[in-house]
PDB file of N, CA, C and O in Angstrom:
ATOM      1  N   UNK A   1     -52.875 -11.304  44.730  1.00  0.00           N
ATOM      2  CA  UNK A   1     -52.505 -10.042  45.324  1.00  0.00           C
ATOM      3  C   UNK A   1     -53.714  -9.336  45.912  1.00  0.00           C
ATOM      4  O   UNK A   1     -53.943  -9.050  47.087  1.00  0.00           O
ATOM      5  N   UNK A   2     -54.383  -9.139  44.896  1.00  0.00           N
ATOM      6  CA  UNK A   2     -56.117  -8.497  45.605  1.00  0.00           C
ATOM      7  C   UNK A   2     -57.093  -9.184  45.139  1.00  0.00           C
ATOM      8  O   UNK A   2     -57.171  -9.478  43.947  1.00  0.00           O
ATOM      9  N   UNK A   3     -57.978  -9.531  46.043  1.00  0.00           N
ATOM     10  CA  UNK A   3     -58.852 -10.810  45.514  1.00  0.00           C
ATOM     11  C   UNK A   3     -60.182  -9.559  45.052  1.00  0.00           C
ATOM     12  O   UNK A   3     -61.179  -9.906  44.419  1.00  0.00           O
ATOM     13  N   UNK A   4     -59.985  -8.378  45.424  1.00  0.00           N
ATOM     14  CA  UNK A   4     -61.168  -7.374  44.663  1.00  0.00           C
ATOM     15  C   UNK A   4     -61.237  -7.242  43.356  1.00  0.00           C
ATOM     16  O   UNK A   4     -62.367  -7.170  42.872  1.00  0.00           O
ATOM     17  N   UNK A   5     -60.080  -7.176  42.469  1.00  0.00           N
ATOM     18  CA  UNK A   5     -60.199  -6.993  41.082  1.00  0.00           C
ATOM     19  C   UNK A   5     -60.869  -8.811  40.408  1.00  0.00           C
ATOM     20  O   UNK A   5     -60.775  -9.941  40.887  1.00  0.00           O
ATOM     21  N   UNK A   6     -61.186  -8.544  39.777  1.00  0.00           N
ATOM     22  CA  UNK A   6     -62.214  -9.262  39.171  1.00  0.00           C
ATOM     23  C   UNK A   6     -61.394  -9.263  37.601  1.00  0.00           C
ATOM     24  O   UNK A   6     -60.769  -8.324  37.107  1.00  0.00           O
ATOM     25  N   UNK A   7     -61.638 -10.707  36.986  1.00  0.00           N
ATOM     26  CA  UNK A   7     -60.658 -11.441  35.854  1.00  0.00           C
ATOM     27  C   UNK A   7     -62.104 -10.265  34.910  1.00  0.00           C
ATOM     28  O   UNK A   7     -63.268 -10.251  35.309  1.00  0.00           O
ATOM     29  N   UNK A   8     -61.563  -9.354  33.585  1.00  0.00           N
ATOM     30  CA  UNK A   8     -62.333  -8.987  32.770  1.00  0.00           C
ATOM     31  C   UNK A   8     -61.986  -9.614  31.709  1.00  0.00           C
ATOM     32  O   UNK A   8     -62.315  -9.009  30.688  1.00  0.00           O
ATOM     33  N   UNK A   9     -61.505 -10.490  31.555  1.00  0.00           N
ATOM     34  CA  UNK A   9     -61.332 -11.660  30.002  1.00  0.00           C
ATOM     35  C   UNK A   9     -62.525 -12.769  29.924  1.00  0.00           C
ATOM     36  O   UNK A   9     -62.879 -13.506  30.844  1.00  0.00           O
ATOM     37  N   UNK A  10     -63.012 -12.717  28.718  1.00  0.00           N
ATOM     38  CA  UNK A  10     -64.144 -13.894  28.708  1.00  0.00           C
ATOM     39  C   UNK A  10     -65.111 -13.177  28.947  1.00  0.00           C
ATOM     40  O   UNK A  10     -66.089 -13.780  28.504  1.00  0.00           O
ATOM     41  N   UNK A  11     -65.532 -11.905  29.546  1.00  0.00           N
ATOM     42  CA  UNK A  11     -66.981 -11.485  29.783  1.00  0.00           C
ATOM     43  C   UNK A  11     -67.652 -11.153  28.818  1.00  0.00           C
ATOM     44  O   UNK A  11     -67.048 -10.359  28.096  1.00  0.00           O
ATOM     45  N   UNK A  12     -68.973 -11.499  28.370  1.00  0.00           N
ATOM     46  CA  UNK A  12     -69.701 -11.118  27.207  1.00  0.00           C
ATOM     47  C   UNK A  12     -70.906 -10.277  27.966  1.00  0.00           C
ATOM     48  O   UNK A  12     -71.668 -10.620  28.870  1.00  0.00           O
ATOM     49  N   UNK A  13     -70.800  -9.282  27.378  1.00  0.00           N
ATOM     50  CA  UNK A  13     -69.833  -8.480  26.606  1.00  0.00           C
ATOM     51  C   UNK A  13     -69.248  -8.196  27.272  1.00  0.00           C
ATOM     52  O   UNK A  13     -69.280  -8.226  28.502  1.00  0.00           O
ATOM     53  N   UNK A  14     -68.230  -7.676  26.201  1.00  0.00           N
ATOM     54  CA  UNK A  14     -66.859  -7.816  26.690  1.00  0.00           C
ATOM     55  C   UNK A  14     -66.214  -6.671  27.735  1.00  0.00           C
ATOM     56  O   UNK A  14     -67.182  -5.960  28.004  1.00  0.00           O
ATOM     57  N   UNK A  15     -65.166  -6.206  28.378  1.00  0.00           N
ATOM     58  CA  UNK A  15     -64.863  -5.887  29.552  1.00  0.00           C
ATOM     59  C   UNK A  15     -65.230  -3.516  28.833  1.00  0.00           C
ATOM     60  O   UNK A  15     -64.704  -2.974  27.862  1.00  0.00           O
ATOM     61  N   UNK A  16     -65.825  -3.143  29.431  1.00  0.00           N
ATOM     62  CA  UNK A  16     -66.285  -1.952  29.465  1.00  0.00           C
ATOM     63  C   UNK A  16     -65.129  -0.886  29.592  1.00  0.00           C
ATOM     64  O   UNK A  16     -64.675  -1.185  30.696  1.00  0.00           O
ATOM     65  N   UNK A  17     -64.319   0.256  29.100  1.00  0.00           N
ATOM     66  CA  UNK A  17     -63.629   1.089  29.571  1.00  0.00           C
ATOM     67  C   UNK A  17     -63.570   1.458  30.960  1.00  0.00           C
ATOM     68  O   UNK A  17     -62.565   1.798  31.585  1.00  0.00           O
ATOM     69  N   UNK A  18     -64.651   1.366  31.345  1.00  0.00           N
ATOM     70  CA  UNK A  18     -65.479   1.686  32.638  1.00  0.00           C
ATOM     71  C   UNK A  18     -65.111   0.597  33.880  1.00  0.00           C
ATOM     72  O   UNK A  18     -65.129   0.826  35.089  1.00  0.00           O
ATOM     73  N   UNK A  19     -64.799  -0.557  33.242  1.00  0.00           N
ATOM     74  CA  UNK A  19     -64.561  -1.804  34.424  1.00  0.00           C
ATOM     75  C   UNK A  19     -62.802  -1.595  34.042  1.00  0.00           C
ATOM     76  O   UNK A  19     -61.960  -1.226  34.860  1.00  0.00           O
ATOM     77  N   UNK A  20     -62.591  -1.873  32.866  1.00  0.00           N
ATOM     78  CA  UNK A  20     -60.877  -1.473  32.985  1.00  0.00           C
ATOM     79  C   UNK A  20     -60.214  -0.299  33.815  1.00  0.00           C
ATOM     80  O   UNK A  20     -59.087  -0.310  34.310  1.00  0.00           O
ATOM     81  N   UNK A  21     -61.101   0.663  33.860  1.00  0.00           N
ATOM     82  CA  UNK A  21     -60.492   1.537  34.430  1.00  0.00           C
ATOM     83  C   UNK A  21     -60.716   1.217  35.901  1.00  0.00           C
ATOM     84  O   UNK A  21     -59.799   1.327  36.715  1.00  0.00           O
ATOM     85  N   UNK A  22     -61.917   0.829  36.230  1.00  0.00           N
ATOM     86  CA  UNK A  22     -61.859   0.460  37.915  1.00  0.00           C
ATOM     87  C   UNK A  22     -60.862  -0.455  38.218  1.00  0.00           C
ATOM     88  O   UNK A  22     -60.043  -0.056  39.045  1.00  0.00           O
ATOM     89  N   UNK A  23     -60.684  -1.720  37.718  1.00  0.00           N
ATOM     90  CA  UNK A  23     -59.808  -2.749  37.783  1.00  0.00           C
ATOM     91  C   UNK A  23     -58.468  -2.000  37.702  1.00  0.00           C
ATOM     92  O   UNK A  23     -57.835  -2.218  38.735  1.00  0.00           O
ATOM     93  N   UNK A  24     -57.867  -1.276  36.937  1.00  0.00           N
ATOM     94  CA  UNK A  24     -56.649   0.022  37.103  1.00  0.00           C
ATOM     95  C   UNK A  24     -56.563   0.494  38.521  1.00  0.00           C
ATOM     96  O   UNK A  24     -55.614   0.213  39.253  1.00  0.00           O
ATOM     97  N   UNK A  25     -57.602   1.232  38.886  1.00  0.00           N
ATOM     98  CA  UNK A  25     -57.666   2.498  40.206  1.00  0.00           C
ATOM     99  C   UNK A  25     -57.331   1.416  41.457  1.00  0.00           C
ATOM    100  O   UNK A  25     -56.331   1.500  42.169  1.00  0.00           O
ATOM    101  N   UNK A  26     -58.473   0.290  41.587  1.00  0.00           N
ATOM    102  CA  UNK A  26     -58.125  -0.785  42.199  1.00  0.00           C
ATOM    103  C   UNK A  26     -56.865  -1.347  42.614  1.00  0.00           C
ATOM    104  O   UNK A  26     -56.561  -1.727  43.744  1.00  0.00           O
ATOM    105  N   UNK A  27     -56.062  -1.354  41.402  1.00  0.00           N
ATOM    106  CA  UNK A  27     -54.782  -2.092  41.577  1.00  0.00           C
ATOM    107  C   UNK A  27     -53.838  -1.104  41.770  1.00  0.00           C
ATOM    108  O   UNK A  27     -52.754  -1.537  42.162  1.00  0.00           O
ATOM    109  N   UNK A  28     -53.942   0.515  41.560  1.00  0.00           N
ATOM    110  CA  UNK A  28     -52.888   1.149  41.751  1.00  0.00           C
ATOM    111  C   UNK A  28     -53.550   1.712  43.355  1.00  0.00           C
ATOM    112  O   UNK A  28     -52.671   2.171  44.084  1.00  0.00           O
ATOM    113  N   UNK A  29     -54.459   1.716  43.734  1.00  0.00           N
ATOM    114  CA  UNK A  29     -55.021   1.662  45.240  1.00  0.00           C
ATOM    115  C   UNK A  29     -54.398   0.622  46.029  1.00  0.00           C
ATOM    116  O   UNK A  29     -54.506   0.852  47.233  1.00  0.00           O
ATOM    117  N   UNK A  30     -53.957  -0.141  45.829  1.00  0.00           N
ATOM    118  CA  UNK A  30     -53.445  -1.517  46.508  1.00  0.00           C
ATOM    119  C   UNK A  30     -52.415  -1.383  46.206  1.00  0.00           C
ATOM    120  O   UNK A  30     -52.078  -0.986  47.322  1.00  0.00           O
ATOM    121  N   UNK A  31     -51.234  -1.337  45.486  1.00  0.00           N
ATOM    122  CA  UNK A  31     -49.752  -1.240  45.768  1.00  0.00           C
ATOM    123  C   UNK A  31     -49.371   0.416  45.719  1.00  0.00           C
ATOM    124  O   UNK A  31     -48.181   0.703  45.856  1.00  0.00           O
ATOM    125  N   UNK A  32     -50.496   1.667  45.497  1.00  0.00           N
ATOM    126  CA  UNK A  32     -49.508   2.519  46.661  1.00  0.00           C
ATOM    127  C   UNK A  32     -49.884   2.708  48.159  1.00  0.00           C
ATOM    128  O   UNK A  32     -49.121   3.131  49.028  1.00  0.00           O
ATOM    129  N   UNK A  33     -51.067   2.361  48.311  1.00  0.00           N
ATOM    130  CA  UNK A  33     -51.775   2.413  49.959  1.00  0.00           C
ATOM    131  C   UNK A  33     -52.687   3.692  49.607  1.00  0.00           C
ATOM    132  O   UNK A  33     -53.397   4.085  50.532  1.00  0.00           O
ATOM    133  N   UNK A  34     -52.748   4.291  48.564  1.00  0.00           N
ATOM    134  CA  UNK A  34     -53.541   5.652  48.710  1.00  0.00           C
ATOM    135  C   UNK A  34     -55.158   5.592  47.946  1.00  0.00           C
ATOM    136  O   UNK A  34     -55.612   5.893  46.842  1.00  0.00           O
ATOM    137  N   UNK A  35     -55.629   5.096  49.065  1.00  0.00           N
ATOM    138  CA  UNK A  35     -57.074   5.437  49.199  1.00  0.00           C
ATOM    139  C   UNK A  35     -58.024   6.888  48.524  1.00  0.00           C
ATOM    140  O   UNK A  35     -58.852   7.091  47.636  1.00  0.00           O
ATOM    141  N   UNK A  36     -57.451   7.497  49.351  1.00  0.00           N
ATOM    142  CA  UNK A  36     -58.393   9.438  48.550  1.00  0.00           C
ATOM    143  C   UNK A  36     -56.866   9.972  47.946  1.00  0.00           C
ATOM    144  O   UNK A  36     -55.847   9.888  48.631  1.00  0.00           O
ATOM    145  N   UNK A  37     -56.874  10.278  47.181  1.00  0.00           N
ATOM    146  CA  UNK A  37     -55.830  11.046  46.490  1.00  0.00           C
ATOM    147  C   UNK A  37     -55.823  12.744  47.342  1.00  0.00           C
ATOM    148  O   UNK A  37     -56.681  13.404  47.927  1.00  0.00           O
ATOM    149  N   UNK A  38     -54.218  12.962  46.978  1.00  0.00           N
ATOM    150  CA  UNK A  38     -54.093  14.602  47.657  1.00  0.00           C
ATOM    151  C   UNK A  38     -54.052  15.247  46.813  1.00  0.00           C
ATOM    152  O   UNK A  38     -54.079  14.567  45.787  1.00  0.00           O
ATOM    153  N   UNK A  39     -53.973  16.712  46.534  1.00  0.00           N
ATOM    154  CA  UNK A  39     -52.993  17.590  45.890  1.00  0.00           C
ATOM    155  C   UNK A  39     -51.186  16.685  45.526  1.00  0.00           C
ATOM    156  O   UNK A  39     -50.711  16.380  44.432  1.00  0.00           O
ATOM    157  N   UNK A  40     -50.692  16.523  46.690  1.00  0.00           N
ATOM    158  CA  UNK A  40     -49.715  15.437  46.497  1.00  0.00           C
ATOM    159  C   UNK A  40     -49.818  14.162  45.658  1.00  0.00           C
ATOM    160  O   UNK A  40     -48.856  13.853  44.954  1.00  0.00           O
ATOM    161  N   UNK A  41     -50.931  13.390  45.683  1.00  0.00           N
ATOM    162  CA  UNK A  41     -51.102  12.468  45.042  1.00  0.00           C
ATOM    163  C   UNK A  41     -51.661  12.213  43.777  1.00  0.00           C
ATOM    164  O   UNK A  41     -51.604  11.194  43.087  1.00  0.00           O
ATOM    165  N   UNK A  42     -52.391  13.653  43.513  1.00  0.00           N
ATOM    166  CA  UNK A  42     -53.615  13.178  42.869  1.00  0.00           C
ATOM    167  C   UNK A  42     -52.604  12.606  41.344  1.00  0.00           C
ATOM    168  O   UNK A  42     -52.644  11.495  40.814  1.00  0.00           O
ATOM    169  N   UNK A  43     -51.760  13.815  40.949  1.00  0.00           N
ATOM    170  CA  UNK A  43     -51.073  13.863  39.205  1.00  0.00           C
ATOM    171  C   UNK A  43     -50.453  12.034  39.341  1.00  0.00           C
ATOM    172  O   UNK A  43     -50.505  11.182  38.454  1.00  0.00           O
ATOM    173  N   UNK A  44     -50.017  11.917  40.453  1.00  0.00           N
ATOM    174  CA  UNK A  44     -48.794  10.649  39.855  1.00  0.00           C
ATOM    175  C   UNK A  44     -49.807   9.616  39.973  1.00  0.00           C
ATOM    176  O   UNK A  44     -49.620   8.765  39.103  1.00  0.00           O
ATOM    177  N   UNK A  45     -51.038   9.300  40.881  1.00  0.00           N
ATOM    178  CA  UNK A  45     -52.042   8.343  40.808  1.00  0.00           C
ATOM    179  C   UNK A  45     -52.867   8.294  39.618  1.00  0.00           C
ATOM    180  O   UNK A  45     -53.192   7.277  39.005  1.00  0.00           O
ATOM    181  N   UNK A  46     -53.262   9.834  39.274  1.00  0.00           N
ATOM    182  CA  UNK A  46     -53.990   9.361  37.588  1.00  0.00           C
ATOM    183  C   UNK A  46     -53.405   9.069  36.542  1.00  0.00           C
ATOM    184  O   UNK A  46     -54.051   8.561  35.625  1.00  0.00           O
ATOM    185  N   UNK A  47     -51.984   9.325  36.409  1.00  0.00           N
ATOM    186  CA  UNK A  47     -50.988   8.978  35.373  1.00  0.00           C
ATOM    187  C   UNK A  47     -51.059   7.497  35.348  1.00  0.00           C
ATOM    188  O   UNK A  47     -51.434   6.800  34.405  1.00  0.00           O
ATOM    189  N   UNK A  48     -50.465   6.946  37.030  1.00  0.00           N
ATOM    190  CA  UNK A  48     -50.315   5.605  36.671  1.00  0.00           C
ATOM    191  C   UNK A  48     -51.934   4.797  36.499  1.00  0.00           C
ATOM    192  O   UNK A  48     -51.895   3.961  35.597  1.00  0.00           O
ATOM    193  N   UNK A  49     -53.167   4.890  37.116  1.00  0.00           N
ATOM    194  CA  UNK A  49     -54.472   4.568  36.151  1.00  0.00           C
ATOM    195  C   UNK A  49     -54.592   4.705  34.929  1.00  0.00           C
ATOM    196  O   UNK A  49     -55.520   4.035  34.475  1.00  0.00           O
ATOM    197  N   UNK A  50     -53.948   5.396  34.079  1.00  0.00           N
ATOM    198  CA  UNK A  50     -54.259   6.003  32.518  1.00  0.00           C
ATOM    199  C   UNK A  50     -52.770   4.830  32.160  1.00  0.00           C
ATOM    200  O   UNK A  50     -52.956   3.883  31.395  1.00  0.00           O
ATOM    201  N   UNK A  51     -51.648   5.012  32.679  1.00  0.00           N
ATOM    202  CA  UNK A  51     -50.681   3.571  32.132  1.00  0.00           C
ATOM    203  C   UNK A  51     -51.239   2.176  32.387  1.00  0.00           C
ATOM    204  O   UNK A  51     -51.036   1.253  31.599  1.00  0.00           O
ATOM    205  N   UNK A  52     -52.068   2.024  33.699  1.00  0.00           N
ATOM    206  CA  UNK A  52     -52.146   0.396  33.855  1.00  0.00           C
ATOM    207  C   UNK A  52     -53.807   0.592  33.114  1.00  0.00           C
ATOM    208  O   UNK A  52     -53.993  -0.579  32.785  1.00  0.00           O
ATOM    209  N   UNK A  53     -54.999   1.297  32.699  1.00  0.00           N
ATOM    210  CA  UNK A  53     -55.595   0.510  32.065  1.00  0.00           C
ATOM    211  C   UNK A  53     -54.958   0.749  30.345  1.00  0.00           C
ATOM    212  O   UNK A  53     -55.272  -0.255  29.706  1.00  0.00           O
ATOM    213  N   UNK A  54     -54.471   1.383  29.785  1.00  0.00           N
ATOM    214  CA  UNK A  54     -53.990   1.531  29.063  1.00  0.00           C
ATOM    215  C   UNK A  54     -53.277   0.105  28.045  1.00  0.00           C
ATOM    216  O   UNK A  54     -53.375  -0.151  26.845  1.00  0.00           O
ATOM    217  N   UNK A  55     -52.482  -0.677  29.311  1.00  0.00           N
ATOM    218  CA  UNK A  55     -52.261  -1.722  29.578  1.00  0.00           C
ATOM    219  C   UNK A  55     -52.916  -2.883  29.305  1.00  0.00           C
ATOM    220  O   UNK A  55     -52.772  -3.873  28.587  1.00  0.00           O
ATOM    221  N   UNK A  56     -53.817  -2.373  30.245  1.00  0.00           N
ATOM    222  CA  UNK A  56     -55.421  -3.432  30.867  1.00  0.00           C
ATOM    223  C   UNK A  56     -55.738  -3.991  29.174  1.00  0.00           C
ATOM    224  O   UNK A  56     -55.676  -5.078  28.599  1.00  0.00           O
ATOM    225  N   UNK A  57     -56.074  -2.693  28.819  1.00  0.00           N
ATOM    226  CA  UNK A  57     -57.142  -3.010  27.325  1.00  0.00           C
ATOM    227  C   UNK A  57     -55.902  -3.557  26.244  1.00  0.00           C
ATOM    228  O   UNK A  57     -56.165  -4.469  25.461  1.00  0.00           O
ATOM    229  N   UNK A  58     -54.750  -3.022  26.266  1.00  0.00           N
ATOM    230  CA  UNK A  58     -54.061  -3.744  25.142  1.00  0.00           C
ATOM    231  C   UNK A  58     -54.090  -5.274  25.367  1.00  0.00           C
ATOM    232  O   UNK A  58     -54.395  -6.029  24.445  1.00  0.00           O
ATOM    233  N   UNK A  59     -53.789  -5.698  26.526  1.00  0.00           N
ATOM    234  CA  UNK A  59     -53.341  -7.211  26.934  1.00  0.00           C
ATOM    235  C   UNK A  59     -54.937  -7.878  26.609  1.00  0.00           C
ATOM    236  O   UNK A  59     -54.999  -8.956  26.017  1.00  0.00           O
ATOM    237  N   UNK A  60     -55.542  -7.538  26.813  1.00  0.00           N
ATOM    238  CA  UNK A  60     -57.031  -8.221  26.725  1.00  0.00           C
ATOM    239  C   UNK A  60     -57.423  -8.169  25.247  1.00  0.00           C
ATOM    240  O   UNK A  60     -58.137  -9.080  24.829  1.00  0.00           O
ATOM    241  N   UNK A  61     -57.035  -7.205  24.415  1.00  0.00           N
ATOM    242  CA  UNK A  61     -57.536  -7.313  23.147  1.00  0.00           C
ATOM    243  C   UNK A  61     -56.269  -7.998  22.626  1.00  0.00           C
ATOM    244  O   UNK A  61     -56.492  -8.647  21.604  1.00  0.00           O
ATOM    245  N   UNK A  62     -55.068  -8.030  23.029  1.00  0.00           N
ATOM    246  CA  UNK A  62     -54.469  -9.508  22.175  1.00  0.00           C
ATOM    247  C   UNK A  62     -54.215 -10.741  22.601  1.00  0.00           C
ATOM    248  O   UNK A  62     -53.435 -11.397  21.910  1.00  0.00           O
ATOM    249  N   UNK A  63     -54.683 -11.252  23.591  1.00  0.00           N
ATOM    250  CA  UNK A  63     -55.177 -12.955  24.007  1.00  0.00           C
ATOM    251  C   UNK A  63     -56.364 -13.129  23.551  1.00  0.00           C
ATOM    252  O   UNK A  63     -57.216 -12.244  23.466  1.00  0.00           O
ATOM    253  N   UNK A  64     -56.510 -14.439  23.186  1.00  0.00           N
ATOM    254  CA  UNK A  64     -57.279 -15.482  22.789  1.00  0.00           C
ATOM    255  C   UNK A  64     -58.107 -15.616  23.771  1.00  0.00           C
ATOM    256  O   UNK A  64     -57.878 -15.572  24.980  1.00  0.00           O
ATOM    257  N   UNK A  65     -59.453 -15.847  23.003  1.00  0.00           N
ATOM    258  CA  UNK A  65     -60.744 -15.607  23.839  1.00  0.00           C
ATOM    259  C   UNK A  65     -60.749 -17.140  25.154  1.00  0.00           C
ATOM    260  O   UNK A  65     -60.104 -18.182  25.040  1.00  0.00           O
ATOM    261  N   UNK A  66     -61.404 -16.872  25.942  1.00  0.00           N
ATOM    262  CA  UNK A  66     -61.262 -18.006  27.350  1.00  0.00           C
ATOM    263  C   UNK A  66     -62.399 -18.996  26.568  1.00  0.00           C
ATOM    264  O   UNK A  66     -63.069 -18.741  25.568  1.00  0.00           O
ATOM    265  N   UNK A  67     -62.368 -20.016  27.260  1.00  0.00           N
ATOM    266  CA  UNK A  67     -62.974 -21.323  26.828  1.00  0.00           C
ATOM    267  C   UNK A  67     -64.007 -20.995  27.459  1.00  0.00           C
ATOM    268  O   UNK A  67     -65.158 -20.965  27.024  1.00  0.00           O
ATOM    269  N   UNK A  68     -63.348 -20.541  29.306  1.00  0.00           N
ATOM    270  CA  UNK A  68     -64.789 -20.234  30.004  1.00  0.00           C
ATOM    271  C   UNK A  68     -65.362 -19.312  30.614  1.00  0.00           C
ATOM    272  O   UNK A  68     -64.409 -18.661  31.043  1.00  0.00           O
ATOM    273  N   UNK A  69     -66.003 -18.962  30.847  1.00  0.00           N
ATOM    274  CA  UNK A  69     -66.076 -17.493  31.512  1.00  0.00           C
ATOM    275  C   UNK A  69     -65.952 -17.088  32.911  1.00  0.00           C
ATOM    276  O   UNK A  69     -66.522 -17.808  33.730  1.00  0.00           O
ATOM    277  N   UNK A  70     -65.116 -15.756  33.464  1.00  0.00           N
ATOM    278  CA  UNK A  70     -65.084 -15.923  34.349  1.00  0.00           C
ATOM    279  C   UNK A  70     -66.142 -16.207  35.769  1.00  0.00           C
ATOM    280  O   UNK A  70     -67.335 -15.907  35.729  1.00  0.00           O
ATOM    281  N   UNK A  71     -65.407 -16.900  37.143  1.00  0.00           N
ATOM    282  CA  UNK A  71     -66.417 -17.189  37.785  1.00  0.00           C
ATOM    283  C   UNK A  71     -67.953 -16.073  38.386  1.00  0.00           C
ATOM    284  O   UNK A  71     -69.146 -16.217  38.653  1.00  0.00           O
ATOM    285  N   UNK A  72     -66.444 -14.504  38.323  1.00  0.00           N
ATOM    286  CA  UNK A  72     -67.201 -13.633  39.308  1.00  0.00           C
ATOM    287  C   UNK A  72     -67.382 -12.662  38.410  1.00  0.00           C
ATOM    288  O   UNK A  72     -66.502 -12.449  37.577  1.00  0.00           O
ATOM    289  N   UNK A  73     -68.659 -11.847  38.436  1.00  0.00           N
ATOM    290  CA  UNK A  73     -69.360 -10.747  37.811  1.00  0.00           C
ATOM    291  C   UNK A  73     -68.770  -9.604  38.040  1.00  0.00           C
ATOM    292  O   UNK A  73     -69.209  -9.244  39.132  1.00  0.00           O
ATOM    293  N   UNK A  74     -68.130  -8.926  37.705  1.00  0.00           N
ATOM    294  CA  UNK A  74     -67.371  -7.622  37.889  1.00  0.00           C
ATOM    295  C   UNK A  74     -68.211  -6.619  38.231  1.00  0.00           C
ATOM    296  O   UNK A  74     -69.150  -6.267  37.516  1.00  0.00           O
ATOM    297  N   UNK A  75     -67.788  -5.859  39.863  1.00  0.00           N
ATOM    298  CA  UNK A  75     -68.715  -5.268  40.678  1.00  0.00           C
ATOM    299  C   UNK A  75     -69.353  -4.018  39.728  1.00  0.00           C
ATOM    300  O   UNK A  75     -70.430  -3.561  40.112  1.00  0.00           O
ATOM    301  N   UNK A  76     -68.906  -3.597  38.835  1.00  0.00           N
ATOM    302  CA  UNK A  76     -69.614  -2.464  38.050  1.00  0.00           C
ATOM    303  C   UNK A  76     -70.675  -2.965  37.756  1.00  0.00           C
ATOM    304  O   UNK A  76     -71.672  -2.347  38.131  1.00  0.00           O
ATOM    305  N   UNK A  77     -70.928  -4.573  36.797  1.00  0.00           N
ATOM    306  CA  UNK A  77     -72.103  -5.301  36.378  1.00  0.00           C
ATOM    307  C   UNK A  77     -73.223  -5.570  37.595  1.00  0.00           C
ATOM    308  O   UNK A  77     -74.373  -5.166  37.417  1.00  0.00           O
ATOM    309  N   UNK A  78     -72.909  -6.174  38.678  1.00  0.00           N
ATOM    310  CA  UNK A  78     -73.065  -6.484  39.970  1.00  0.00           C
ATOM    311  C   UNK A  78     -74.226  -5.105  40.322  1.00  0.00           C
ATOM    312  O   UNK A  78     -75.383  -5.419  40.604  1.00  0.00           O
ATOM    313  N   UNK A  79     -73.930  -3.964  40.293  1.00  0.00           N
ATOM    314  CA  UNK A  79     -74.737  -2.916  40.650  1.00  0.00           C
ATOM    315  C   UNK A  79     -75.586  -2.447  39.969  1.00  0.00           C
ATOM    316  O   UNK A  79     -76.449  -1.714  40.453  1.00  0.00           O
ATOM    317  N   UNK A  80     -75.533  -2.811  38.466  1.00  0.00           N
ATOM    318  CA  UNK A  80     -76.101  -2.379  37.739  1.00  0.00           C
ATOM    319  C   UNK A  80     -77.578  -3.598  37.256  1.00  0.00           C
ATOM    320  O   UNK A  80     -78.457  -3.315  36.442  1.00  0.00           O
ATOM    321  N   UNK A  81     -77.512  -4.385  37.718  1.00  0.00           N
ATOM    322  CA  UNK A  81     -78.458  -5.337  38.022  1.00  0.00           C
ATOM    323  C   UNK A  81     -79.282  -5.525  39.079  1.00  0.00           C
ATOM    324  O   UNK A  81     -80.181  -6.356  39.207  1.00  0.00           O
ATOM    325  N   UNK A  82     -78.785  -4.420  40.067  1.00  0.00           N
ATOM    326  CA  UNK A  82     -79.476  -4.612  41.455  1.00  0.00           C
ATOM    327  C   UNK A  82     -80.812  -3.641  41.074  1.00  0.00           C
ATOM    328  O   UNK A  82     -81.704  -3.466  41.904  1.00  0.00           O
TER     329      UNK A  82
END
């Protein structure tokens, strides 16, 4: 669907509140089309970020750890190395 979000399972250490929540904003940026939030947008866009990482972190803390790690560095890590 969006090749921007980045797999946070398998990363040691492990995936940050901070990358869940981007990986959230990300994905609710991509299926509603809304880029800058309005007055109109802003309440129903942070609700659904606060449901999908909400989400994010339950599903990741109950699967079984990956054999391997993922390929790509999650752009939060990515900047913080530069």
């Amino acid at each position: 669907m969006c090749r921007n979000i980045t797999t946070l399972r398998g990363l040691e250490p492990s995936a940050t509140d901070e990358e869940i929540e981007a990986g959230a904003r990300q994905y609710v940026r991509k299926i509603t089309g809304v880029q800058k939030t309005s007055a109109a947008t802003e309440e129903a866009f942070e609700k659904a970020v606060a449901i999908i990482a909400a989400a994010s972190r339950e599903v990741l803390a109950e699967l079984p750890p990956r054999k391997v790690p993922p390929k790509t560095v999650p752009p939060l890590r990515r900047l913080a190395t530069r």
